[in-house]
N, CA, C and O atoms as CSV, one atom per row, in Angstrom:
chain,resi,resn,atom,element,x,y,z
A,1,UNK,N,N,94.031,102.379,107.738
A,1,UNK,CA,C,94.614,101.145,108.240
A,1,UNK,C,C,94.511,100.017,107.212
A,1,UNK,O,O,95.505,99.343,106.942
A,2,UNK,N,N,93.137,99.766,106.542
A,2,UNK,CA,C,93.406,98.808,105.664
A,2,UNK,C,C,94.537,99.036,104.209
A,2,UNK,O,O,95.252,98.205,103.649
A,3,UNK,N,N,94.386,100.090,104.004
A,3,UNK,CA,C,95.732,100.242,102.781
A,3,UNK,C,C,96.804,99.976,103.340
A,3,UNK,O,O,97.624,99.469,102.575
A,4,UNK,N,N,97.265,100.166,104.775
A,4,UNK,CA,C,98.248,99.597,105.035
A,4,UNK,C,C,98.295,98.180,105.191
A,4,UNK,O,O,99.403,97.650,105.269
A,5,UNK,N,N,97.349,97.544,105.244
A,5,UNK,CA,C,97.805,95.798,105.238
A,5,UNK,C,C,97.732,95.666,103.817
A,5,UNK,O,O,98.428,94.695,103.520
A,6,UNK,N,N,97.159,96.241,102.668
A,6,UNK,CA,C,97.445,95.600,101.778
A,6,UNK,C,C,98.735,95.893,100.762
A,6,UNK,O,O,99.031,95.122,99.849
A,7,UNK,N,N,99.653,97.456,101.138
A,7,UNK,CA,C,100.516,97.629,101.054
A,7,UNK,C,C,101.787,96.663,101.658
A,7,UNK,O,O,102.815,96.449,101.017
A,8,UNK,N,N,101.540,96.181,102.877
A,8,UNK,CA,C,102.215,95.182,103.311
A,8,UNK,C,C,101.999,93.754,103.009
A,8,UNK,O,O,102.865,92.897,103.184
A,9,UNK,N,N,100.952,93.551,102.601
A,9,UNK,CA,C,100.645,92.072,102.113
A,9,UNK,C,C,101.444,92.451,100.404
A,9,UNK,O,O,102.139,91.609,99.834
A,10,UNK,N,N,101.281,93.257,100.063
A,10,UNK,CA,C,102.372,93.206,98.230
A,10,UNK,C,C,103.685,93.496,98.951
A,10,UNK,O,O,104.571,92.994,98.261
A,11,UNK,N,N,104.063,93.918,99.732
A,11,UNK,CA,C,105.413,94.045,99.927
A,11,UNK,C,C,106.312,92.881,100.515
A,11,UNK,O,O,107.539,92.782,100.496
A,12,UNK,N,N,105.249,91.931,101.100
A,12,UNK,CA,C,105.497,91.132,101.607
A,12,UNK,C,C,105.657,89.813,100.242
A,12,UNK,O,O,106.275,88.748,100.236
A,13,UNK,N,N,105.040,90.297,99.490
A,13,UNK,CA,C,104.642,88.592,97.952
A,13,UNK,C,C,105.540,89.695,96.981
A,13,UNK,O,O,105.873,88.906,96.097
A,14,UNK,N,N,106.067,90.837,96.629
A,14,UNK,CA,C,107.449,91.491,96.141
A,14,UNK,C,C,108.402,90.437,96.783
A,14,UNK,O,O,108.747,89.433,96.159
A,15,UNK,N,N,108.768,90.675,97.917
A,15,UNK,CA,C,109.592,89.865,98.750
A,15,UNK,C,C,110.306,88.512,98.672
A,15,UNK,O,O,111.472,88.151,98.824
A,16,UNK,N,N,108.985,87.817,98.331
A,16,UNK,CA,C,108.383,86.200,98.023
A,16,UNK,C,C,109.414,85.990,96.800
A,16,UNK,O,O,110.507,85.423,96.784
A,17,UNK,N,N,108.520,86.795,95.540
A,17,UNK,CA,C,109.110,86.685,94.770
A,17,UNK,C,C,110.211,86.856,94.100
A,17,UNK,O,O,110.366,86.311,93.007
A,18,UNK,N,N,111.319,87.792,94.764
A,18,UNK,CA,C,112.614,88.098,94.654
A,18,UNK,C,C,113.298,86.964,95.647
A,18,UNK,O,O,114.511,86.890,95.451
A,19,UNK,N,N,112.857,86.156,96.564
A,19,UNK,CA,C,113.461,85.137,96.778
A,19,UNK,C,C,113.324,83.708,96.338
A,19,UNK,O,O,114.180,82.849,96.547
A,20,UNK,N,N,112.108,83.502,95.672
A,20,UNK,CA,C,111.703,82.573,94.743
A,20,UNK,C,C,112.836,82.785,93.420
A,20,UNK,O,O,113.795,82.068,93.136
A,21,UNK,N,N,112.526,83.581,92.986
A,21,UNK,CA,C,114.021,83.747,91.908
A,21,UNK,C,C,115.015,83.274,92.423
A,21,UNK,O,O,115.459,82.211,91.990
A,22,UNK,N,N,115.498,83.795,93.259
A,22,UNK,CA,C,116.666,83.140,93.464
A,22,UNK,C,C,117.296,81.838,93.728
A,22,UNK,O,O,118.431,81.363,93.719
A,23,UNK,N,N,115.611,81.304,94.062
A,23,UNK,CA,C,116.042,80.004,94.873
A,23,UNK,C,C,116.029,78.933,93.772
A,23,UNK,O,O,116.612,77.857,93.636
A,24,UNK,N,N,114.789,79.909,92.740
A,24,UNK,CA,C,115.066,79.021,91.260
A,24,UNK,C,C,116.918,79.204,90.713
A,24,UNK,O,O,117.726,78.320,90.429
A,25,UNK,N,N,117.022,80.187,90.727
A,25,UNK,CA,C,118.284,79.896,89.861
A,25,UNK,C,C,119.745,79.418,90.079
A,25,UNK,O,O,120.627,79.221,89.243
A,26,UNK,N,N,119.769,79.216,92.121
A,26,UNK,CA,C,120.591,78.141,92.548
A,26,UNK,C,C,120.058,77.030,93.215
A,26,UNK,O,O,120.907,76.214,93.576
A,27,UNK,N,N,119.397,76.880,93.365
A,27,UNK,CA,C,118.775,75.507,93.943
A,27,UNK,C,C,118.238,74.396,93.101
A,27,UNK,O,O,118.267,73.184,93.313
A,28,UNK,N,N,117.691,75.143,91.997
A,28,UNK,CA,C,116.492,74.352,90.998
A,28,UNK,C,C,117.329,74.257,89.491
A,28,UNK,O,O,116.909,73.870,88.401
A,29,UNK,N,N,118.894,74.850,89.948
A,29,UNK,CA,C,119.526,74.820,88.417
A,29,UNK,C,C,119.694,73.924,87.830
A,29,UNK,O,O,120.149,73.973,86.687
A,30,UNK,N,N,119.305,72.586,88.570
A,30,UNK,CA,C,119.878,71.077,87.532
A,30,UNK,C,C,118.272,70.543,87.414
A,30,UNK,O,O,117.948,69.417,87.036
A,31,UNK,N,N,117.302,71.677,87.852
A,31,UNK,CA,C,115.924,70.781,86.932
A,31,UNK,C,C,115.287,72.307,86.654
A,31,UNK,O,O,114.851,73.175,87.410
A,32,UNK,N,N,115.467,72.196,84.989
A,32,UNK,CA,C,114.772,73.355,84.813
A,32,UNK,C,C,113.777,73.358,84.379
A,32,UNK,O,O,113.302,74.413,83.958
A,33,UNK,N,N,113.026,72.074,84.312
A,33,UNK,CA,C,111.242,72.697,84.208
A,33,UNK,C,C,110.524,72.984,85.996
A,33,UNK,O,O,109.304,73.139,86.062
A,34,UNK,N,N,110.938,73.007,86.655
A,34,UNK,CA,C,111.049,73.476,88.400
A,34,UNK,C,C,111.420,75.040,88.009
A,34,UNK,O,O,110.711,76.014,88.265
A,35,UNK,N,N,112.557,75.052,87.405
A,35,UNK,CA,C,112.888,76.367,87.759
A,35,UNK,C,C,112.068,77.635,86.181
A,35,UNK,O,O,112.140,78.863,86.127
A,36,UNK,N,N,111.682,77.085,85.602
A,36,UNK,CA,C,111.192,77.492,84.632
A,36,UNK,C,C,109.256,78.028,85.241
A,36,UNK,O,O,108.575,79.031,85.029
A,37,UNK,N,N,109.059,76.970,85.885
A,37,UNK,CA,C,107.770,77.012,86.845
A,37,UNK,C,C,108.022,78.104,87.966
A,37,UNK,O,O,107.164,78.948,88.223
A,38,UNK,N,N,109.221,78.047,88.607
A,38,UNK,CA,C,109.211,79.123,89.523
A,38,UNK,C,C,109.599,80.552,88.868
A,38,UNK,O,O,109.574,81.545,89.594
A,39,UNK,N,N,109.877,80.642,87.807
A,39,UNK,CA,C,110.076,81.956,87.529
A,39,UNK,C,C,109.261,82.901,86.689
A,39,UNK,O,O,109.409,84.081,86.372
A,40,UNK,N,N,107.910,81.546,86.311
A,40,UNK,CA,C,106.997,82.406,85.759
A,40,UNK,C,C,105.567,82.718,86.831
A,40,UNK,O,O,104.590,83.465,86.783
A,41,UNK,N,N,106.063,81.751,87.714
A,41,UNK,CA,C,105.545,82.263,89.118
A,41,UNK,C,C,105.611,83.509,89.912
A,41,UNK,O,O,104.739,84.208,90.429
A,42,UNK,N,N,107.167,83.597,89.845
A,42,UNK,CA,C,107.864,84.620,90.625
A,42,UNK,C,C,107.536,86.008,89.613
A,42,UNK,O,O,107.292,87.035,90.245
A,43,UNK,N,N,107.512,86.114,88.103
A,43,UNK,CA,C,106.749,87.209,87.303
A,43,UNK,C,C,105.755,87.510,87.814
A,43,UNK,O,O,105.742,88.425,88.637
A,44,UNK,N,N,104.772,86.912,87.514
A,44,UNK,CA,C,102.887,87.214,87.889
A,44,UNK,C,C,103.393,87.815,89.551
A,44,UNK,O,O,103.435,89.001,89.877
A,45,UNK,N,N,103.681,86.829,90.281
A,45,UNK,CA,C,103.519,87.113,92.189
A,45,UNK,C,C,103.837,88.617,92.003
A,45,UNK,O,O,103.086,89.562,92.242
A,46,UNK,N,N,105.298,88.649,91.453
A,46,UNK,CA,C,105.687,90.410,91.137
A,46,UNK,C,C,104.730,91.537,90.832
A,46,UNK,O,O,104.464,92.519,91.524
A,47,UNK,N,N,104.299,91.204,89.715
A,47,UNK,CA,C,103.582,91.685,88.912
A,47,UNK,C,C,102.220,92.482,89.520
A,47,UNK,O,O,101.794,93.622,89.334
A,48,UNK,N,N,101.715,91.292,90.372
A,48,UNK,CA,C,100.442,91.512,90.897
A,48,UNK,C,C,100.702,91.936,92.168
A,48,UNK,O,O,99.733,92.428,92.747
A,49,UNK,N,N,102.253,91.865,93.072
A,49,UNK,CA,C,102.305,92.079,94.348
A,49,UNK,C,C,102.345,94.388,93.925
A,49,UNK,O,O,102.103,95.336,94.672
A,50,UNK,N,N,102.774,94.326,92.409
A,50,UNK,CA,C,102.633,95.954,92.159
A,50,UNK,C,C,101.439,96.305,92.482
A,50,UNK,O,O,101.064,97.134,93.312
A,51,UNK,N,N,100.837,95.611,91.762
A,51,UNK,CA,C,99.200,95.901,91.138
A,51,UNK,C,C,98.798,96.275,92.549
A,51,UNK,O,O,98.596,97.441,92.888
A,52,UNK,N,N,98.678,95.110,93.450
A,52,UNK,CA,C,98.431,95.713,95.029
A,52,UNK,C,C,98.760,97.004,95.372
A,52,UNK,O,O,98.193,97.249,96.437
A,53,UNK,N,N,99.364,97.900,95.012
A,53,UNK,CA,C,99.929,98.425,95.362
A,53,UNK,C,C,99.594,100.146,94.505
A,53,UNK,O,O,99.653,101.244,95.058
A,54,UNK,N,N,99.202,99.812,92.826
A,54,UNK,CA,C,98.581,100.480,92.418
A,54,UNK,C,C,97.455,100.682,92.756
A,54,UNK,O,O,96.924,101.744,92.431
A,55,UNK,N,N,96.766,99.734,93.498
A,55,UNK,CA,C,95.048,99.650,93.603
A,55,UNK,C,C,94.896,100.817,95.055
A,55,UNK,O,O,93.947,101.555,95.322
A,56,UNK,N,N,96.160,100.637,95.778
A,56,UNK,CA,C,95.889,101.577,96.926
A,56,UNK,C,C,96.213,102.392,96.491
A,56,UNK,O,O,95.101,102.919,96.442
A,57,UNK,N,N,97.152,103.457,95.831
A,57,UNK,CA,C,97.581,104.229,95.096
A,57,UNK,C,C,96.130,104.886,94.422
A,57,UNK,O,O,95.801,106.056,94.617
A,58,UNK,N,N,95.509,104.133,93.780
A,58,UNK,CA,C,94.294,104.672,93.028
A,58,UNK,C,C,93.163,104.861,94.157
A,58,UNK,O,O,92.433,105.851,94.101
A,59,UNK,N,N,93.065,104.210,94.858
A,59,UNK,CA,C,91.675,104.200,95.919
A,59,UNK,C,C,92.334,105.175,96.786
A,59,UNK,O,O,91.814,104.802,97.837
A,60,UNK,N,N,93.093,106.150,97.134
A,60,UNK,CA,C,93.273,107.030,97.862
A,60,UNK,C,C,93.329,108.241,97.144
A,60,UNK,O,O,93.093,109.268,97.780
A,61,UNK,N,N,93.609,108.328,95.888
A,61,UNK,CA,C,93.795,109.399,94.852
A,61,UNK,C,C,92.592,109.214,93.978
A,61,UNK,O,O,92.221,110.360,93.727
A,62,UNK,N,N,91.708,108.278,93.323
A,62,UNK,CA,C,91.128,108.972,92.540
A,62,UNK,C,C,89.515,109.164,93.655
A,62,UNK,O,O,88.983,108.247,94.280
A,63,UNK,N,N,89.153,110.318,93.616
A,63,UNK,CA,C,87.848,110.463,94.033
A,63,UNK,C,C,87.979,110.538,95.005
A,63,UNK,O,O,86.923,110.584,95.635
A,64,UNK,N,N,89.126,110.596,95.741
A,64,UNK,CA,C,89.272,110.163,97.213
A,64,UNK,C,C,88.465,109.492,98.404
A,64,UNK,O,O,87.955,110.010,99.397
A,65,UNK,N,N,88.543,107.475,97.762
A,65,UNK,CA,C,88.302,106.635,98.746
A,65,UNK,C,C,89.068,106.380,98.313
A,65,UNK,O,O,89.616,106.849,97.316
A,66,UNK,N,N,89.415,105.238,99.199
A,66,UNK,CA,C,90.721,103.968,99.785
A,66,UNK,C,C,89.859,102.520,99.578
A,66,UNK,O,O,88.713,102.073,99.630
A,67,UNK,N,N,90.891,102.227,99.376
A,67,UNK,CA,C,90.260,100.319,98.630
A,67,UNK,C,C,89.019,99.829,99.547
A,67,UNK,O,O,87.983,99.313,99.127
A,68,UNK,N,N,89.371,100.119,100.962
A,68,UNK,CA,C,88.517,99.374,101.861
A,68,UNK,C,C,87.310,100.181,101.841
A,68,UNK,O,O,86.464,99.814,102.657
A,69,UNK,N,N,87.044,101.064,101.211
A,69,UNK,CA,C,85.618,101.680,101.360
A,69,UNK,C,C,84.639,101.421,100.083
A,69,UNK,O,O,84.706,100.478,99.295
A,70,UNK,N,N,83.685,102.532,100.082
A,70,UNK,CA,C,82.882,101.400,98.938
A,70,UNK,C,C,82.679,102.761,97.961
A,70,UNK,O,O,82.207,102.474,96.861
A,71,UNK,N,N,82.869,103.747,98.109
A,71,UNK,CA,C,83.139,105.237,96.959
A,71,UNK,C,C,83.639,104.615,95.826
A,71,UNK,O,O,84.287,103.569,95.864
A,72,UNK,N,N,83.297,105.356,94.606
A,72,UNK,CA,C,84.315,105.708,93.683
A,72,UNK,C,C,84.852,104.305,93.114
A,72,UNK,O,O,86.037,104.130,92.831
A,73,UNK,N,N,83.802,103.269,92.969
A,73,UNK,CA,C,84.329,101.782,92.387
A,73,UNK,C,C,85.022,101.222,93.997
A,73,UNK,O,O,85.218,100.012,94.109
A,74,UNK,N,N,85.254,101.849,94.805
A,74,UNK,CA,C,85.855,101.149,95.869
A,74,UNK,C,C,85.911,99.822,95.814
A,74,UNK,O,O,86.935,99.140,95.801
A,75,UNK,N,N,84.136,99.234,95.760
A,75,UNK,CA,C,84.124,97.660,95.803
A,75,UNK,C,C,84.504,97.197,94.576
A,75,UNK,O,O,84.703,95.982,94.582
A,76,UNK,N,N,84.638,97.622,93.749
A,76,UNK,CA,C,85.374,97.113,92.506
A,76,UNK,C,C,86.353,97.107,92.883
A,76,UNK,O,O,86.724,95.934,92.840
A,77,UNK,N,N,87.458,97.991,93.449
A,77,UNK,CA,C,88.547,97.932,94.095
A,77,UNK,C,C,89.437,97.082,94.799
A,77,UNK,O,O,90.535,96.537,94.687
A,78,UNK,N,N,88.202,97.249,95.798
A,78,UNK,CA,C,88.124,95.812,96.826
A,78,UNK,C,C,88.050,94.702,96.101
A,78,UNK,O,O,88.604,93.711,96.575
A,79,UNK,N,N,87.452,94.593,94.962
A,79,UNK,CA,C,87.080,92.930,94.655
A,79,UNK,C,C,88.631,92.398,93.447
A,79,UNK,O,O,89.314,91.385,93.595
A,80,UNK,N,N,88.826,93.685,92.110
A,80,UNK,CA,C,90.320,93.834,91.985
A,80,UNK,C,C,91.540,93.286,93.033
A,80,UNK,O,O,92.365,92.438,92.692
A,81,UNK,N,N,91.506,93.818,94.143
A,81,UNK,CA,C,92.861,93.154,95.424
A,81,UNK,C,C,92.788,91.559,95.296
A,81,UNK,O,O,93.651,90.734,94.996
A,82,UNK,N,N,91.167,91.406,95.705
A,82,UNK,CA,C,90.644,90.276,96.485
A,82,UNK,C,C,91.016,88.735,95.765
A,82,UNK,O,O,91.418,87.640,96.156
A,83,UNK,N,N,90.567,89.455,94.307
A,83,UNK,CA,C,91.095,88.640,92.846
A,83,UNK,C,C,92.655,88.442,92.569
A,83,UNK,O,O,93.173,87.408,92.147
A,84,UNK,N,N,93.165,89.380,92.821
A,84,UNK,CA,C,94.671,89.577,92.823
A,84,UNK,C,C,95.114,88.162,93.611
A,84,UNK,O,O,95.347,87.034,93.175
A,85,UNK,N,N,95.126,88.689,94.879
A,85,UNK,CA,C,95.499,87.708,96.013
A,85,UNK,C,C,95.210,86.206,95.684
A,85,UNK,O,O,96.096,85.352,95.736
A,86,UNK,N,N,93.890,85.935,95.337
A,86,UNK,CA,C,93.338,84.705,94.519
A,86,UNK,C,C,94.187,84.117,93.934
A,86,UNK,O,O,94.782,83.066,94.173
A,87,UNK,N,N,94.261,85.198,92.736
A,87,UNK,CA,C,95.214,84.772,91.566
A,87,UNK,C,C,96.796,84.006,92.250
A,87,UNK,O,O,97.180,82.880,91.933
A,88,UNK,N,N,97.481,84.880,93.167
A,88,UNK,CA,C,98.712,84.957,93.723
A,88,UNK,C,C,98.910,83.674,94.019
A,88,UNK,O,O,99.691,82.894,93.473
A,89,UNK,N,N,97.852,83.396,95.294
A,89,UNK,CA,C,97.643,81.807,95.737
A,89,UNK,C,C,97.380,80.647,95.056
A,89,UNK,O,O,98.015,79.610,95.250
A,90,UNK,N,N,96.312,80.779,94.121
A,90,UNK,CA,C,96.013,79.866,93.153
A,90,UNK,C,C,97.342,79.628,92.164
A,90,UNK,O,O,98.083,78.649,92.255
A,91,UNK,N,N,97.493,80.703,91.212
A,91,UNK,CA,C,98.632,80.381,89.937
A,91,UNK,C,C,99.766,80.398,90.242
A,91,UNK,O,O,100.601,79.897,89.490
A,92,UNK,N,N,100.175,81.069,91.613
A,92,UNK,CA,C,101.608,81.246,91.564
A,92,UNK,C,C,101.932,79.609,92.869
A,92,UNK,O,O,102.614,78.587,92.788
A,93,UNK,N,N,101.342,79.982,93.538
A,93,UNK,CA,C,101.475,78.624,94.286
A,93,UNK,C,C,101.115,77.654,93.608
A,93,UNK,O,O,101.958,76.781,93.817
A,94,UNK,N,N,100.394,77.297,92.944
A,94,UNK,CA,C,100.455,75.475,92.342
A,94,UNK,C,C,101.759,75.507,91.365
A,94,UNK,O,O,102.257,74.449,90.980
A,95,UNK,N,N,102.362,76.955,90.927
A,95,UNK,CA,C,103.483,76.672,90.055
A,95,UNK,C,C,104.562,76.619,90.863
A,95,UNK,O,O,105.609,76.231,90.342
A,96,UNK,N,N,104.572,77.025,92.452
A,96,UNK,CA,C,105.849,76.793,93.264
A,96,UNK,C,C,105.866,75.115,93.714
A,96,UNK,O,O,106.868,74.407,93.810
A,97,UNK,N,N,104.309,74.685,93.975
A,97,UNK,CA,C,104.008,73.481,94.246
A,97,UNK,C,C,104.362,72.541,93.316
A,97,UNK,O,O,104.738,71.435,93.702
A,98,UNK,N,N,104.277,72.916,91.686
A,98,UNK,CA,C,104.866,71.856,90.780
A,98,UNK,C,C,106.256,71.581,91.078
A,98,UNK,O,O,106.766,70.482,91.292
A,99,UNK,N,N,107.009,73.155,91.061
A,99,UNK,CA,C,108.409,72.915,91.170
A,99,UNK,C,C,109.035,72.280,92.318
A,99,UNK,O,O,110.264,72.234,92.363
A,100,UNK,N,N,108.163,71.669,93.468
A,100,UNK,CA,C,109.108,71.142,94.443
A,100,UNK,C,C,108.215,69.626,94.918
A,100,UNK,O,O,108.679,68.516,95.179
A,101,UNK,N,N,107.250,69.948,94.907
A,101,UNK,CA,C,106.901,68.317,95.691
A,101,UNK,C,C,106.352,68.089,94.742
A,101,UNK,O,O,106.086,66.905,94.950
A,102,UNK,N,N,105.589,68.504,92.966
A,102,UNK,CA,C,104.765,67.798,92.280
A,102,UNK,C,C,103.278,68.275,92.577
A,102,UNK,O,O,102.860,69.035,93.449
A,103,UNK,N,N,102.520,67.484,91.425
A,103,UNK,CA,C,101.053,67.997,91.380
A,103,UNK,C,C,100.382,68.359,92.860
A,103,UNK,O,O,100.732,68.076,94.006
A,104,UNK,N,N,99.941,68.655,92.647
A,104,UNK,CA,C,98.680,69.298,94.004
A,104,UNK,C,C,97.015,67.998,93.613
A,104,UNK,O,O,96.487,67.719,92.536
A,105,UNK,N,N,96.765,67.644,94.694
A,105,UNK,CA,C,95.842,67.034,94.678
A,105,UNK,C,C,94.734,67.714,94.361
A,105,UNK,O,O,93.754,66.972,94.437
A,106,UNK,N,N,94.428,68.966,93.992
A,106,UNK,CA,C,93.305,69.206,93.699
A,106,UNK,C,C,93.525,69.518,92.273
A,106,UNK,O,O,94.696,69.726,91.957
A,107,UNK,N,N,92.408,69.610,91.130
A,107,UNK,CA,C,92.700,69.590,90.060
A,107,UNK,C,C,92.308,71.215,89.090
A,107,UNK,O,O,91.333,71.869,89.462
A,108,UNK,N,N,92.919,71.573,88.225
A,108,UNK,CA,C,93.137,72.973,87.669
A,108,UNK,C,C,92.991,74.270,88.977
A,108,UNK,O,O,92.019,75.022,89.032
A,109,UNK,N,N,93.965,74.311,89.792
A,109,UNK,CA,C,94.026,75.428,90.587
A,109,UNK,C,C,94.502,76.544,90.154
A,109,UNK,O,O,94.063,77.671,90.386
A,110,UNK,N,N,95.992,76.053,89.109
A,110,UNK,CA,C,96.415,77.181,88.733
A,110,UNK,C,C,95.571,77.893,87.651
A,110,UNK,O,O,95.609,79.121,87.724
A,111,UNK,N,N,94.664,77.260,86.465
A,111,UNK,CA,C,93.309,77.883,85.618
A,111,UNK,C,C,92.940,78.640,86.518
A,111,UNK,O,O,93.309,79.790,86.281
A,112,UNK,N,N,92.314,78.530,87.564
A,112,UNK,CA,C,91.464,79.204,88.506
A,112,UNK,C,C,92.417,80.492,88.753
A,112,UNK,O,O,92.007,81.643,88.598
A,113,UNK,N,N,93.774,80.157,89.167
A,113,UNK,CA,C,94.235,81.434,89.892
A,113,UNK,C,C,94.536,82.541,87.976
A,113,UNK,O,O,94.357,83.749,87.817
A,114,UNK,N,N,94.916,81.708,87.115
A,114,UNK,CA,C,94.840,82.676,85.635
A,114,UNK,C,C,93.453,83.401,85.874
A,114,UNK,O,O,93.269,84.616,85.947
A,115,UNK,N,N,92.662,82.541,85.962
A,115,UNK,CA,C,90.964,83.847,85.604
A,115,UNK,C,C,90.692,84.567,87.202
A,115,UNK,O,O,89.749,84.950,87.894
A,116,UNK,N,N,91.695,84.497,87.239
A,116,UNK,CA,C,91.066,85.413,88.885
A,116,UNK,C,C,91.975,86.345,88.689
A,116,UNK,O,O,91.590,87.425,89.135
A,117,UNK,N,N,93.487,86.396,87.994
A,117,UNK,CA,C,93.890,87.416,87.453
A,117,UNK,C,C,93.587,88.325,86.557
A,117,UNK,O,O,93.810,89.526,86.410
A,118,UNK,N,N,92.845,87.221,85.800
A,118,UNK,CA,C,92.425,88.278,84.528
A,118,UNK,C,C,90.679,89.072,84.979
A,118,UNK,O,O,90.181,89.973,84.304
A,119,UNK,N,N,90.066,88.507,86.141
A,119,UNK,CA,C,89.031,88.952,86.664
A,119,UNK,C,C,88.754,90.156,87.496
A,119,UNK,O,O,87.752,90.851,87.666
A,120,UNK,N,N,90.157,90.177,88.028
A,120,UNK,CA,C,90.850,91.237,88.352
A,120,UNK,C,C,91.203,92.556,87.966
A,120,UNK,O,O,90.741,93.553,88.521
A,121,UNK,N,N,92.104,92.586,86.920
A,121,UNK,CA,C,92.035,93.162,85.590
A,121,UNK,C,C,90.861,93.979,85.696
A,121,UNK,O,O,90.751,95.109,86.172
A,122,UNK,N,N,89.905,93.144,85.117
A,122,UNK,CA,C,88.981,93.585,84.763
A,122,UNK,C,C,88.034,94.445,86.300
A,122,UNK,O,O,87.858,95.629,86.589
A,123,UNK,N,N,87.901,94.027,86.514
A,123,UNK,CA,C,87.244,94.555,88.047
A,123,UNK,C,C,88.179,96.202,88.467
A,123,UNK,O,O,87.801,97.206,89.070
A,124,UNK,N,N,89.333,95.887,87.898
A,124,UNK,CA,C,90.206,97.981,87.942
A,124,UNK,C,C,89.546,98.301,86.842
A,124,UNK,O,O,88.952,99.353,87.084
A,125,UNK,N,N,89.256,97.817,85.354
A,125,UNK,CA,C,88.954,98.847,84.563
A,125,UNK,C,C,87.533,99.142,85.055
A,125,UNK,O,O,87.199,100.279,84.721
A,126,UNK,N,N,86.601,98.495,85.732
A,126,UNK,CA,C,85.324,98.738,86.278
A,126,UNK,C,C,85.787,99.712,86.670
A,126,UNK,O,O,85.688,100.742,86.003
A,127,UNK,N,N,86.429,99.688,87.861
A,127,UNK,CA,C,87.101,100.951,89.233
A,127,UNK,C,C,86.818,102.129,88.267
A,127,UNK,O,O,85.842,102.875,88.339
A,128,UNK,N,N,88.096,102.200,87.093
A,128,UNK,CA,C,88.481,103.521,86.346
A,128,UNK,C,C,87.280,103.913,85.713
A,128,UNK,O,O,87.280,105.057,85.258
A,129,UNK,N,N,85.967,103.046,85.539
A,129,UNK,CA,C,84.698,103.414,84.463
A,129,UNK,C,C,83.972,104.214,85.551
A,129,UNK,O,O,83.344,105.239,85.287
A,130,UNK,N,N,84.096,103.642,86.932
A,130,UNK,CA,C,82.906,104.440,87.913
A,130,UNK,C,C,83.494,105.495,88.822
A,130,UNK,O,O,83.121,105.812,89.951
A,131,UNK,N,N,84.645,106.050,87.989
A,131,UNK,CA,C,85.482,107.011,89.047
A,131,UNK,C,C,84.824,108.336,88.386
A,131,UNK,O,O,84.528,108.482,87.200
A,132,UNK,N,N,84.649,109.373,89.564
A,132,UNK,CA,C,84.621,110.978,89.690
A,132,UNK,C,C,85.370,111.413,88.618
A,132,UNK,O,O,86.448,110.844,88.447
A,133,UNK,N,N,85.116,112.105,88.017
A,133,UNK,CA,C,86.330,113.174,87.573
A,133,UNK,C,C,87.344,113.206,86.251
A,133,UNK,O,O,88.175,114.106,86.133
């Protein structure tokens, strides 16, 4: 059950981001640092809505656990998603937030959501160091 919400939570920010594109490239076409912000938004959201998606892929196949358990790097696994999602909210939202209403009152969110991607990252190659086989 939990690989399925997190299969649906990337399918759902895939989604996001194929309509974020779009909305950059007719809506936001007469300001393109907006639409320049949403489309390197709409990359990463992509990017990482895969990654979700590899991480269940790997936590059911290697060693056979699933993200939500704690086998086989699992919680590395788990903490990989957890970072992901981070990242998603943090970098990709303060860059949808630049492109339409302006700064966000809180200050370096999107830094935060970069190292929670790249923390991420790192937290799968953990996964792949403590796997079976």
């Amino acid at each position: 059950m939990i690989d399925r919400i997190w299969i649906v939570f990337a399918a759902l920010n895939g989604a996001m981001a194929v309509g974020t594109g779009a909305y950059a490239s007719h809506a936001l076409a007469a300001q393109p640092q907006a639409q320049e912000w949403f489309r390197i938004a709409g990359q990463y959201q992509m990017a990482h809505a895969l990654a979700l998606v590899l991480l269940v892929a790997l936590g059911s196949r290697v060693g056979g656990s699933r993200i939500g358990n704690g086998a086989m790097g699992g919680l590395a696994l788990r903490i990989a998603g957890w970072l992901f999602v981070a990242g998603i909210l943090l970098f990709c939202g303060t860059l949808y937030a630049l492109g339409t209403v302006g700064p966000l009152p809180v200050p370096m969110t999107a830094p935060a959501g970069g190292w929670s991607f790249m923390l991420g990252w790192l937290a799968l190659a953990v996964a792949a160091l403590r796997a079976r086989g």
